[in-house]
C-alpha positions as CSV (number, residue, x, y, z in Angstrom):
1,X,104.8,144.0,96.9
2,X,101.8,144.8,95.7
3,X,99.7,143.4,92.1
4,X,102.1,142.5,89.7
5,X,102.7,144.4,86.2
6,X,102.8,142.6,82.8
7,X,101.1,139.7,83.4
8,X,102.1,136.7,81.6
9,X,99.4,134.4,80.0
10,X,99.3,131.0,79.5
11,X,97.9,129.4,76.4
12,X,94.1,128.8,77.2
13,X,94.7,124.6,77.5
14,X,91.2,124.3,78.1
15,X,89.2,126.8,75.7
16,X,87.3,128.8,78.8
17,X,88.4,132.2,77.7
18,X,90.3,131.9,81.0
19,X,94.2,132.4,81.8
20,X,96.4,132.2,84.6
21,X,99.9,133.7,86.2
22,X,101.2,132.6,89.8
23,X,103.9,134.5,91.7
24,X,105.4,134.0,95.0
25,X,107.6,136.7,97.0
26,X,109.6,134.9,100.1
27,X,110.1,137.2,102.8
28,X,112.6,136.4,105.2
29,X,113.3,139.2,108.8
30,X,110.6,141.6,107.0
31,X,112.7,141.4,103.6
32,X,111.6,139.7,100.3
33,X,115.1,137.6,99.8
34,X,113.0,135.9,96.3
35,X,110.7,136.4,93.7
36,X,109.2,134.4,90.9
37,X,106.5,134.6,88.7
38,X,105.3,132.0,85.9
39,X,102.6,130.3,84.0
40,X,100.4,128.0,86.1
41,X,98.1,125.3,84.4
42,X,93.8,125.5,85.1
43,X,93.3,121.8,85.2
44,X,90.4,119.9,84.1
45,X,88.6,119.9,87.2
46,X,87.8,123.4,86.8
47,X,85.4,122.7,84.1
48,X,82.6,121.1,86.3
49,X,83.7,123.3,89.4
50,X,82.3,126.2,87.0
51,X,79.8,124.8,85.4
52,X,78.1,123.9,89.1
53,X,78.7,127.8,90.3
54,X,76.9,128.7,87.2
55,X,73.9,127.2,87.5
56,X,73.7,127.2,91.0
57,X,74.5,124.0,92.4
58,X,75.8,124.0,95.8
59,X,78.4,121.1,95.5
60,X,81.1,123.8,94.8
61,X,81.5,126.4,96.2
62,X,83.9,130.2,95.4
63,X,87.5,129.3,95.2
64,X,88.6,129.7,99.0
65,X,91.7,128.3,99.7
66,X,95.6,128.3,98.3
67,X,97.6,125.6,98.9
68,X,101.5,125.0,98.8
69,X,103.3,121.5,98.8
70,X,106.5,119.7,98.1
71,X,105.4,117.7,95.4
72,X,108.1,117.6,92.0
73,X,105.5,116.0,89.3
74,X,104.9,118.4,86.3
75,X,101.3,119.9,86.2
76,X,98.6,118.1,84.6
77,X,95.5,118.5,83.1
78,X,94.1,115.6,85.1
79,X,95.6,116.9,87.8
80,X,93.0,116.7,91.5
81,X,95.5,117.8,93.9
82,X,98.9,119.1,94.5
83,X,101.4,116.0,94.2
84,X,102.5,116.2,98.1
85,X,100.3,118.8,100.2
86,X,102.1,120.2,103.3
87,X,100.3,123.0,103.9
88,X,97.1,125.5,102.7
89,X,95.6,128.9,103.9
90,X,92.1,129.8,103.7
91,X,91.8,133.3,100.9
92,X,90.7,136.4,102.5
93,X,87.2,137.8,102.4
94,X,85.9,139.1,98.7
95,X,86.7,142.7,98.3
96,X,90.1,142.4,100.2
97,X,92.6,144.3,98.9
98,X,96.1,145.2,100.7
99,X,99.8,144.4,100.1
100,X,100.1,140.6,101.5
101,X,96.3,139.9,101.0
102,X,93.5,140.1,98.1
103,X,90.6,138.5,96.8
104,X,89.4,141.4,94.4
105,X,87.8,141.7,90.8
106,X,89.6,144.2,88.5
107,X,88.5,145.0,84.9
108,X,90.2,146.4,81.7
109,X,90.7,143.4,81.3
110,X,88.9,141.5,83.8
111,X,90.6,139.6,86.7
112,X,90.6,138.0,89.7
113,X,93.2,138.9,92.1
114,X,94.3,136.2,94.8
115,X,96.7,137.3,96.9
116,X,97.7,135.0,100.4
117,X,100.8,135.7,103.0
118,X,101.4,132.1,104.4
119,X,103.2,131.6,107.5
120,X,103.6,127.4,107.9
121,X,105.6,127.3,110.7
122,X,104.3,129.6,113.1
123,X,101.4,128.1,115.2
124,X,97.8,130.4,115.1
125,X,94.4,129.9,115.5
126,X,92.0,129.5,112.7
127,X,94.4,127.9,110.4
128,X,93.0,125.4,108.7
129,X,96.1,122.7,109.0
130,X,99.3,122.5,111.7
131,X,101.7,124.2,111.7
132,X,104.9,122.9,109.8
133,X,108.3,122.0,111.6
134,X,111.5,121.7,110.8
135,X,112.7,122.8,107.1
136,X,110.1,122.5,103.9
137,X,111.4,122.8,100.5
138,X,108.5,124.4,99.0
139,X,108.0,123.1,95.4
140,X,104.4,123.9,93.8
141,X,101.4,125.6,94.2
142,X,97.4,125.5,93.9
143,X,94.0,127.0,94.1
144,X,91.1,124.8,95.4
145,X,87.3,125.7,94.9
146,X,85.5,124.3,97.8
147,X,83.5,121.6,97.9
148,X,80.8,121.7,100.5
149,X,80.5,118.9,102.9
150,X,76.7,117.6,103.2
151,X,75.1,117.3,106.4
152,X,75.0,113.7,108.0
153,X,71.2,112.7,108.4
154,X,69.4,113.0,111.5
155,X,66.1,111.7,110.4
156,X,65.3,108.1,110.3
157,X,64.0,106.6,107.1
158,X,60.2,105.0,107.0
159,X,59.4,102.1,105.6
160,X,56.5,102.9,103.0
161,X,55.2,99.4,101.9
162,X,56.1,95.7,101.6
163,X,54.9,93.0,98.9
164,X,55.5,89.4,98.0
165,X,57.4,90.2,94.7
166,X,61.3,90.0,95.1
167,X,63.7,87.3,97.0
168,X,63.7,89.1,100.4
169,X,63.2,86.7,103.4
170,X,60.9,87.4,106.2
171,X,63.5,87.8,108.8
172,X,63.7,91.1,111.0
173,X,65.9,94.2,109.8
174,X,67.5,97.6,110.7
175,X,68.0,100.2,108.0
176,X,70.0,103.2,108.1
177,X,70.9,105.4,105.0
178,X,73.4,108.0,103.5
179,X,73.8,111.0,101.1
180,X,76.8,111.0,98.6
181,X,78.4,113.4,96.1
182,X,81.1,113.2,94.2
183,X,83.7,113.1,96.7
184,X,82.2,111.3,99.6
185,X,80.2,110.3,101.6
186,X,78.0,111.3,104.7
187,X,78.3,108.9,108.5
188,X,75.1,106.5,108.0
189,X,72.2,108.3,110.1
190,X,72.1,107.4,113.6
191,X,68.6,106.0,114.4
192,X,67.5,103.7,112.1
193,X,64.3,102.5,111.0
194,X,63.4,98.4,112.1
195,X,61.0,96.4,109.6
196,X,60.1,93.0,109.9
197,X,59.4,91.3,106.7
198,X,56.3,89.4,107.3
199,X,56.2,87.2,103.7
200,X,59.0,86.5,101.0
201,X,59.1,89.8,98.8
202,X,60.0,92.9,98.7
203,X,59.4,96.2,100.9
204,X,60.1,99.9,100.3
205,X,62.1,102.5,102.3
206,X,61.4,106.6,102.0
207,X,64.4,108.7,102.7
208,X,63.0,111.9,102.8
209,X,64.1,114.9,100.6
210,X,67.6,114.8,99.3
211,X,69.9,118.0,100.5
212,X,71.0,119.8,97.6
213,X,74.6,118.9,97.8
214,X,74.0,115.0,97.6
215,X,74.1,113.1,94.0
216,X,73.3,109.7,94.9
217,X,72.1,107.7,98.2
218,X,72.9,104.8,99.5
219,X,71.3,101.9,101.8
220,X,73.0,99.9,105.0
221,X,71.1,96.9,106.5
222,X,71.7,94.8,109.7
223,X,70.0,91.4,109.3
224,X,68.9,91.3,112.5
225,X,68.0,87.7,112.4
226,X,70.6,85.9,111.2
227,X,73.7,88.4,111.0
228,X,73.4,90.7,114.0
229,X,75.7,93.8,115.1
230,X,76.5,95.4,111.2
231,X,74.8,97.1,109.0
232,X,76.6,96.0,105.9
233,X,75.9,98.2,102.5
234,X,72.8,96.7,100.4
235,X,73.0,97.3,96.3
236,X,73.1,100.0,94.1
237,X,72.9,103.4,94.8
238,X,70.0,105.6,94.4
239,X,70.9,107.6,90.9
240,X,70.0,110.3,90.0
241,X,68.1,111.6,92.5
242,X,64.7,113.2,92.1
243,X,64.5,117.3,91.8
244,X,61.7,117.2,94.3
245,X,59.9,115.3,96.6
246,X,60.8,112.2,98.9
247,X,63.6,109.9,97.9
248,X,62.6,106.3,97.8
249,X,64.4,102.4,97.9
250,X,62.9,99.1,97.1
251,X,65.0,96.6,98.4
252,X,63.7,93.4,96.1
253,X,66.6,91.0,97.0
254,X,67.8,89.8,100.4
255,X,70.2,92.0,102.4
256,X,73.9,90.8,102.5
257,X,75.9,89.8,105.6
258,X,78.9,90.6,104.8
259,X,81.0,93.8,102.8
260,X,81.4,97.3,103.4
261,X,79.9,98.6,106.5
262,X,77.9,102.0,107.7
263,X,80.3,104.4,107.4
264,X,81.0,106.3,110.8
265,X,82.6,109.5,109.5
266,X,81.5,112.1,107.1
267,X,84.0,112.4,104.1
268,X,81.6,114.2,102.0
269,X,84.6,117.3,102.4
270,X,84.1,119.8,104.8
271,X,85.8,123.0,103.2
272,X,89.0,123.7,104.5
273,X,90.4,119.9,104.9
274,X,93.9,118.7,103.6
275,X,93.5,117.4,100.0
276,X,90.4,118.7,100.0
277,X,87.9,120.4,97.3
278,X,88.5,120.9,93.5
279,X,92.0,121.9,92.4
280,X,91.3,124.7,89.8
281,X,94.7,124.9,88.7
282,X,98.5,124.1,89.7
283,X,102.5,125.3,89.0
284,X,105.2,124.4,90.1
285,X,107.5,127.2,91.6
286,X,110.7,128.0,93.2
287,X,112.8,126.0,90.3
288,X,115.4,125.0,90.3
289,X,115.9,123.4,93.9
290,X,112.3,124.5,95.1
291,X,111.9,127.4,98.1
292,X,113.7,126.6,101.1
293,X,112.0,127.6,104.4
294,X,112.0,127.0,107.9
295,X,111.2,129.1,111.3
296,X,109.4,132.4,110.5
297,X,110.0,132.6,106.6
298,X,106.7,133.7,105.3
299,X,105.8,133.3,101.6
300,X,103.2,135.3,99.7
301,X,101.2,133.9,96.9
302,X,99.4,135.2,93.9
303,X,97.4,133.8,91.7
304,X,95.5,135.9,88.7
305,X,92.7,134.8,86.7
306,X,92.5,137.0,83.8
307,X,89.2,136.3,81.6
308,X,88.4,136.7,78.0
């Protein structure tokens, strides 16, 4: 069961010089009972996922995990995840190369080999989702590229100036800020920063540099005075941010009491979460009727990228 032999192309849907062929062996008591291989469809997704890797930008990062689901909705360009996600594997190290597991760079022509031995229903540490139960009808496939999960803040902003130009009230506040990209968003930092407002105006907040990973940020504000207990979010976000230096807020109109609050929880995507990271592409497999499997069935999944 090792690579596969007359790869099959798809047409190239999105003009990237790059095609695609998935194939899936089922092995049931040490035997491979089924076999498919087909087409699979690099969605649109991909485009930006490459386009960050190329010039550096550390919001994606190398394709890392395969996925497998239950999902019967025909592949999509606009596709951003599998249509029902039950289960997903983290790839093997770069350079691996064996019969149930690769992630290795071939050339004449060149490809990338992803190879993955999934075992859903049988419990083991480091896997990055449960263990399945029961019986899963196994009815699609996909790659993800990781996207990396920014840091929650641990600094508290400072607040830099205040004037008498704007609508803010002098009442007493609490500030505390966030980073975003473009899947989520970081917990609000814990400590944050008091200013009293001594005249009707405005007043503004330094953030600090901006990690790499974050595209925007974002302001929450407890109105001490009249609307204690929340910090409620304030405005628009900070976007884009600067290349260098500190980030910096004006807040020129008067805090809201009510809306969405500080988040608690980092959904910024740490690699490895279900539903997670940029789909790069998607098939369906196992038709018709999908891949039946339950108790120590194993399935092994390839996926090859062939460029140019």
């Amino acid at each position: 069961m090792g690579r596969m032999d007359d790869v099959v192309r798809m047409e190239d849907n999105l003009g990237l010089g790059i095609t695609g062929e998935v194939a899936f062996w089922l092995i049931r008591d040490g035997a491979c009972v089924r076999h498919e291989r087909k087409k699979n469809l690099i969605v649109n997704l991909s485009r930006p996922f490459l386009a960050d890797l190329a010039r550096g930008w550390l919001l994606s990062a190398p394709i890392g995990v395969i996925a497998i689901g239950t999902g019967s909705t025909a592949p999509s360009l606009d596709d951003a995840a599998l249509a029902s996600e039950v289960y997903r594997m983290a790839l093997p190290a770069p350079g691996t190369d064996t019969p149930l597991q690769a992630n290795t760079l071939l050339t004449s022509p060149t490809q990338i080999v992803f190879r993955q031995t999934l075992t859903p229903f049988v419990a083991s540490s480091g896997r990055p989702t449960s263990p399945l139960v029961g019986t899963q009808v196994i009815t699609e496939f996909g790659l993800f590229g990781d996207v990396l999960a920014i840091a929650t803040p641990t600094a508290a902003a400072t607040i830099s100036s205040q004037n008498g130009t704007g609508t803010v009230l002098a009442k007493n506040f609490n500030i505390k800020y966030t980073w975003v990209n473009d899947v989520g968003e970081t917990a609000a930092v814990a400590t944050a920063v008091a200013h009293t407002q001594s005249v009707q105006g405005s007043f503004t907040i330094n953030l600090g540099p901006a990690p790499t990973q974050a595209t925007k940020a974002r302001l929450y504000i407890e109105n001490v005075t009249d609307a204690p207990g929340t910090f409620w979010r304030f405005g628009t976000d900070v976007s884009p941010l600067p290349s260098s230096g500190n980030v910096t807020f004006t807040v020129s109109t008067h805090p809201p009491t009510s809306g969405t609050a500080a988040p608690t929880t980092n959904t910024s995507t740490a690699p490895g979460n279900n539903g997670s990271g940029r789909l790069f592409n998607r098939a369906l497999i196992g038709a018709p009727g999908g891949v039946s499997m339950s108790g120590t069935d194993r399935i092994m999944v390839e996926n090859i990228l062939t460029f140019g």
